[in-house]
C-alpha positions as CSV (number, residue, x, y, z in Angstrom):
1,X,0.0,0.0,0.0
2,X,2.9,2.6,1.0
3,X,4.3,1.9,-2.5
4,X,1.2,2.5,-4.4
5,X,0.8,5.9,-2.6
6,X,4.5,6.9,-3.5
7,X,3.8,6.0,-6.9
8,X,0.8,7.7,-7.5
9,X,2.7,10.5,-6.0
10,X,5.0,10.6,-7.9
11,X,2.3,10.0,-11.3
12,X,1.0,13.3,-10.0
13,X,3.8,15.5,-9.5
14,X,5.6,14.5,-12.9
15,X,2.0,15.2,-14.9
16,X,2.3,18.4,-13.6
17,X,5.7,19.4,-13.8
18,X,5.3,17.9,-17.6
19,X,2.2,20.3,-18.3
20,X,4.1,23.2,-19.7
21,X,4.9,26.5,-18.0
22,X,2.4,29.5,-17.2
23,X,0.7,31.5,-20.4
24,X,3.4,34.3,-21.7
25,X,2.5,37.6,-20.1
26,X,0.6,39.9,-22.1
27,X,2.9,43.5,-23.0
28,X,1.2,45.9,-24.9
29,X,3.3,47.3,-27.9
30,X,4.2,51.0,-27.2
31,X,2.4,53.8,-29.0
32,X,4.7,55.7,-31.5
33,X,3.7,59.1,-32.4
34,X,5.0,60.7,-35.6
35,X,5.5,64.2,-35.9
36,X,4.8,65.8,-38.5
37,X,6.7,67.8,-40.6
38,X,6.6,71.7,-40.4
39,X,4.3,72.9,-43.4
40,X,3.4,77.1,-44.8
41,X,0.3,76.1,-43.2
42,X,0.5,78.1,-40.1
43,X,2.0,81.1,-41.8
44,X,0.0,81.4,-44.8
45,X,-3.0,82.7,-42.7
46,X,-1.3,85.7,-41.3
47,X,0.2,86.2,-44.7
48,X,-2.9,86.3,-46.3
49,X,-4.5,88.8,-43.5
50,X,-1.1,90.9,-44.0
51,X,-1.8,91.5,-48.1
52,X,-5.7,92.1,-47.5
53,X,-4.9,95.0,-44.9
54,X,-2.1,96.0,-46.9
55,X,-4.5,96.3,-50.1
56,X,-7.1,97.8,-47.9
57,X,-4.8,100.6,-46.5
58,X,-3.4,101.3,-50.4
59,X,-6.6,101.6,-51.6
60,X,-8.4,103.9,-49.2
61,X,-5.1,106.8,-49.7
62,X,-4.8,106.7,-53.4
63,X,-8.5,108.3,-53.1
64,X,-8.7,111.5,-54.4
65,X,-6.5,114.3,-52.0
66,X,-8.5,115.9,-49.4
67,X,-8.3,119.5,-49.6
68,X,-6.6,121.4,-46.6
């Protein structure tokens, strides 16, 4: 009887030893953010505001002279 304990004992700890090892853990990939190149885009705004006042002031003195 002592012997047929040991070897079940034994039965039971190799099955388990032999099952494999525990799940890899899960790593999340990290986020890569690209940056973006610098465009005209941020300066073509004021550039435009810069010609319309431009053209606004020229055209309001080549009106005709006021007298003094």
């Amino acid at each position: 009887m002592k012997k047929l304990v040991i070897a079940s004992a034994f039965v039971a700890a190799a099955s388990t030893a032999s099952a494999g090892s525990m799940a890899d853990p899960v790593i999340e990939a990290p986020v890569i953010v690209e940056e973006t190149a610098g465009s005209s885009g941020g300066m073509i705004i004021p550039l435009i505001l810069f010609v319309a006042l431009a053209i606004a002031v020229g055209s309001s003195s080549s009106g005709s002279p006021t007298p003094s």
